[in-house]
N, C-alpha and C positions, 0 to 999 in steps of 0.2 A: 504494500500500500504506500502510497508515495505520501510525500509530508501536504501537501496540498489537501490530500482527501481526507486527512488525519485529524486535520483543524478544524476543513469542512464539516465531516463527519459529528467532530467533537466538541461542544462548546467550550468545554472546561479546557480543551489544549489549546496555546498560544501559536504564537507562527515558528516558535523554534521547539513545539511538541511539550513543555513545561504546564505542566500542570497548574490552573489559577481559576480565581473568583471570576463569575463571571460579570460586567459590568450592566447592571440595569436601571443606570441611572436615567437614560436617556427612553425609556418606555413609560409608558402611560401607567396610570391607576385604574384597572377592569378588575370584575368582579370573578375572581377565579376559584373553583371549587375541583377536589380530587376524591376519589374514594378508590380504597384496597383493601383485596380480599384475600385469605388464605387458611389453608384447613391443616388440622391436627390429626393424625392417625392414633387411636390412644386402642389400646389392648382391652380389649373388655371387661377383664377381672379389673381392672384399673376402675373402670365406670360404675362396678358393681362396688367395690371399695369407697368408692364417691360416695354412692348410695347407701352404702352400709351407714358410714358415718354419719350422713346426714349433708354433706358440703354440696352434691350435686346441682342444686335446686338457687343457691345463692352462692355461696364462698367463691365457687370456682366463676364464677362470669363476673363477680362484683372484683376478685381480685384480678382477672384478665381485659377487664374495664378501666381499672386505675391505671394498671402498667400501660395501655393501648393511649391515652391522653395525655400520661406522663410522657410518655415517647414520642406525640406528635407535637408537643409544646416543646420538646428538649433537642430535637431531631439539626437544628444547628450546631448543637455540640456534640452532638454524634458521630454525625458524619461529616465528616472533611468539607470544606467550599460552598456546602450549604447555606445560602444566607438567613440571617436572623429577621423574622418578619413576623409581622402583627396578625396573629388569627383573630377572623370573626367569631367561627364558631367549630367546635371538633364534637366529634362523635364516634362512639366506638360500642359495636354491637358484638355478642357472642353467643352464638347457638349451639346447643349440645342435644348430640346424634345418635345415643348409645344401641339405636339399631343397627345403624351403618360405624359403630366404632370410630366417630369422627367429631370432632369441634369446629366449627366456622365460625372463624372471628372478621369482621369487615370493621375498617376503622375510615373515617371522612372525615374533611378540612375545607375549610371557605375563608377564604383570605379576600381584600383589597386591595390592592397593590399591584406592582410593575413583574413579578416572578409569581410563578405557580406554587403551589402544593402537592405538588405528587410527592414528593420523597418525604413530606408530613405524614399524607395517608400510608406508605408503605414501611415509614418507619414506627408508625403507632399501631399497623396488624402483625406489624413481627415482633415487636415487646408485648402485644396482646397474646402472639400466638406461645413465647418464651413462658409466660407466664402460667399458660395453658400444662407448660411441658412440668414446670416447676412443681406445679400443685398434683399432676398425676403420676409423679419423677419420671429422669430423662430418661429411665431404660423403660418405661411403659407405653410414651409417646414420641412420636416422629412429626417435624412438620415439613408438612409437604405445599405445595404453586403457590409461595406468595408473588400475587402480582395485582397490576391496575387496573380497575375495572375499567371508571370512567374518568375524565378530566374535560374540563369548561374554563374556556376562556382562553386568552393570551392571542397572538397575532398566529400562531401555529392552528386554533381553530381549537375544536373537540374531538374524544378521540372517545371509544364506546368499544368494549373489547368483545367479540363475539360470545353470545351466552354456550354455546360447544365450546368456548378455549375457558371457562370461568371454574372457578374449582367447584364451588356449589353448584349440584345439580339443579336447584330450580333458585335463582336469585336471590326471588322475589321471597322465598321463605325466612330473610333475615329481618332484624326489626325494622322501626321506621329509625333509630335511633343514625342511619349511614344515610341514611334520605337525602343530607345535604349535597350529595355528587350526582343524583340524578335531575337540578336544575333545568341541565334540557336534556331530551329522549332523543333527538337526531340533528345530523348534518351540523355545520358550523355558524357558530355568532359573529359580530363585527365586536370587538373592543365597543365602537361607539351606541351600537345597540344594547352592549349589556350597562354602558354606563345611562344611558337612558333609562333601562328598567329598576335599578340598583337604590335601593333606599337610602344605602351610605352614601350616596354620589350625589342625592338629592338633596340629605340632611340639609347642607347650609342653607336653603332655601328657607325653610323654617328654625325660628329660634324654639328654644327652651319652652318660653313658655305656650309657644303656641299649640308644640305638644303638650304640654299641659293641658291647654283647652282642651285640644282633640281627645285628653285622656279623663276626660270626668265623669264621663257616661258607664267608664269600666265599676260593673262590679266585681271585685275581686274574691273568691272562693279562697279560703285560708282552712289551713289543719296545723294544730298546735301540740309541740310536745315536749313534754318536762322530763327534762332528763334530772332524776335522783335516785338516790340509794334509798331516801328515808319518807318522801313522800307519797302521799296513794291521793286517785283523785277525788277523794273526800276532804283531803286537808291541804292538796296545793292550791298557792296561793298565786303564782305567778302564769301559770294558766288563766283561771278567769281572768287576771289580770288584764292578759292581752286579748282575749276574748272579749271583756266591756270597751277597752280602744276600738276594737275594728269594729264592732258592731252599730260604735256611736258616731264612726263614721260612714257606716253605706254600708261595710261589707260585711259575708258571710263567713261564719266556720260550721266548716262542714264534717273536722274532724278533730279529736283533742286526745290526747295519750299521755301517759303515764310510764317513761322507761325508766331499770334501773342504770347508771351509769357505766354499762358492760359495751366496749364496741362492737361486739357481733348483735348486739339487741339494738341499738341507735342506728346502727347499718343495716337493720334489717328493716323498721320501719320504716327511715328514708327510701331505702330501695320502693317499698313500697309506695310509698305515698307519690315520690316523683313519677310513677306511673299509674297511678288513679287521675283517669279523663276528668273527676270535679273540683281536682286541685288545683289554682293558680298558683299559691305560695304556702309554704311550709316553715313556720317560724317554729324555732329550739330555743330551750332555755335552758340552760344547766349543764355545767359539764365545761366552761370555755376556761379554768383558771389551770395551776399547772402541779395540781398534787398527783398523785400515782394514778388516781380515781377519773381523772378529767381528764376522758377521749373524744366527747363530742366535736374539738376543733379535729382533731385526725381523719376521724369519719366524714365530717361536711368536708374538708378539704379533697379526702379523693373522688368524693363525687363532683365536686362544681369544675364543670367544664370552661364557665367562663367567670372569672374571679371580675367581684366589687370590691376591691381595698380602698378607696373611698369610706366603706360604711365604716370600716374598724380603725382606720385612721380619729373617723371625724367622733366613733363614739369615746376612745379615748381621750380624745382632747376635751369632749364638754364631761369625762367625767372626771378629768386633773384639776377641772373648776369645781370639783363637789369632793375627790377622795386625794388629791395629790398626785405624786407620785404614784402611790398602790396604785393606778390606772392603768400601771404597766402591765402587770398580773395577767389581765381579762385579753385572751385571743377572740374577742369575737370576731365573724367574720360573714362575710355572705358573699354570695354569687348565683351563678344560674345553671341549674342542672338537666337535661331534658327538658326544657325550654318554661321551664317552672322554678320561681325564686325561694331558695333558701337564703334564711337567715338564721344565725347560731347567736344567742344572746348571755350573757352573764343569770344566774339563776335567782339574785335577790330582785325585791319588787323595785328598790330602789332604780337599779341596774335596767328591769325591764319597763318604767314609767321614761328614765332619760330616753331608752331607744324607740320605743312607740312612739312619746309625743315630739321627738326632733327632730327623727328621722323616717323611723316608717312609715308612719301614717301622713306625715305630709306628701311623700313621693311614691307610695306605693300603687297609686293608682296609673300612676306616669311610667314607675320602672315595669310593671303587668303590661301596659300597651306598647313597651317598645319592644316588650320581649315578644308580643303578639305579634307585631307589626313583622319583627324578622323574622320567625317560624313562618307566614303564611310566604315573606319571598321564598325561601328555603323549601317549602312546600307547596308551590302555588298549585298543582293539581289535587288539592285537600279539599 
């Protein structure tokens, strides 16, 4: 191959074959999305051992899920030349086969910017699929075609991998959780068409508040859950608590729980709840400080696929104006998981009255409609 076709061929090689970044400074901001798939061969005693235990049903897809997000957010340090860019939104789905002795994990990425996401989605189904091997150990499971499904966007067009080369037999049987790569079903976009449809591209058009306005009409479906060792819900207190804010401002709770402070029980009803269709947001209380006992920040952290450090910044600082320093303590934190807001709060009332009335409940109706507003881009065949 002569060094011509080498370069051609190769973005990452220079004109003297030297490996480099590739420069995309001079490309535009389109809306680019990727999604990848790949499957696990696991021994069936292995899947029967799942099930013995108990893990098949959650442990193993909640901990193939963490590692799948972790890996498409880290995926610049991973691998060599990849640049470091700002995701919209990732997703990472895993289905378990134990008829066919098989795991399909599919991970997706949607970005804004001048470079694609494929090596996001491909490095977040091969830490998904790692993790897969981890929890079945490596002499039980093999992984086997991780590759690209689909990718959208950039001046190269769309690229849609035939459903005969795809490693799952039927696609469509994964969740809607990788949805975000199927933006378009065929043929190619123009850059300038997708920044037309693109609600990031539009944003400046509209300020702050005018989402605001737009967003007053949302009522937002809440489910509350008190993480403690010593309360039952006869005598918590910071439940209702937050229950009498949303209600006396518009909105519903539709669900309120009582966990002990164990991470497989906080991860279990999270798991839950962010996939109940009458949840919008899921508020925590308890569990955010940093004794042996206090897992609830560990747990919301591997689920939010898109972090709000805004919220835990700003509740720290108005609570340095009430406890000092001690404000340092309190991890709370929130984000957005499956297109549904968690927020993880400090467990006294004191603690859950500063975040209800400062920050929740003024913006909650605003942060529900923008998460609405980009599920239905991300989904527009919904």
């Amino acid at each position: 191959m002569s060094d011509s076709a080498s370069t051609d061929s190769f973005s990452h090689l220079d004109a003297e074959g030297d490996a480099h970044m590739v420069d995309v400074s001079g490309k535009p901001d389109t809306v680019r999305t990727a999604v990848a798939e790949g499957r696990v061969a696991v021994q069936p005693s292995a899947f029967a051992d799942l099930r013995e235990q108990g893990l098949e049903a959650y442990s193993l897809p909640t901990a193939a899920q963490a590692a799948g997000r972790e890996g498409i957010r880290r995926t610049s340090h991973l691998v060599p030349l990849c640049h470091d860019i700002s995701l919209e939104r990732v997703g990472v789905d895993v289905s378990l086969h134990p008829d066919r002795s098989q795991v399909l994990v599919r991970a997706a990425a949607r970005t804004v910017g001048p470079t694609g996401v494929e090596m996001e989605a491909l490095t977040g189904a091969s830490m998904a699929a790692l993790a897969v091997c981890e929890a079945c150990s490596p002499q039980a499971a093999r992984i086997e075609d991780i590759c690209l499904l689909t990718k959208t966007g950039g001046q190269s067009g769309d690229y849609h991998r035939a459903t005969s080369d795809r490693p799952s037999e039927n696609p469509a049987s994964l969740g809607a959780d990788a949805s975000p790569g199927t933006v378009s079903s065929s043929g190619t976009s123009s850059p300038e068409a997708e920044e037309a449809s693109s609600p990031s591209a539009a944003a400046p058009e509209a300020s702050h508040e005018q989402h605001r306005e737009a967003a007053q009409s949302e009522t937002v479906r809440c489910a509350l859950v008190t993480v403690s060792d010593t309360r039952t819900m006869e005598d918590d207190e910071s439940g209702p608590l937050m229950q009498e804010r949303l209600e006396a401002a518009g909105h519903a709770v539709v669900r309120r729980e009582v966990v002990p402070d164990e991470q497989s029980r906080i991860a279990s009803i999270l798991d839950n709840l962010t996939q109940t269709p009458e949840v919008d947001a899921v508020l925590l209380s308890g569990g955010t400080g940093i004794s042996h006992r206090d897992g609830t920040y560990e747990v919301v952290s591997s689920f939010i696929e898109q972090e709000l450090p805004g919220f835990g910044e700003l509740f720290r600082m108005l609570s340095y104006e009430d406890v000092g320093a001690a404000a340092m303590l309190s991890r709370a934190t929130a984000g957005v998981c499956r297109s549904r807001l968690v927020f993880a709060l400090p467990g006294s009332t004191n603690a859950v009255e500063l975040a209800m009335d400062k920050l929740i409940v003024p913006e909650l109706q605003h942060m529900v409609w923008e998460v609405r507003r980009q599920d239905e881009d991300l989904h527009p065949e919904d």
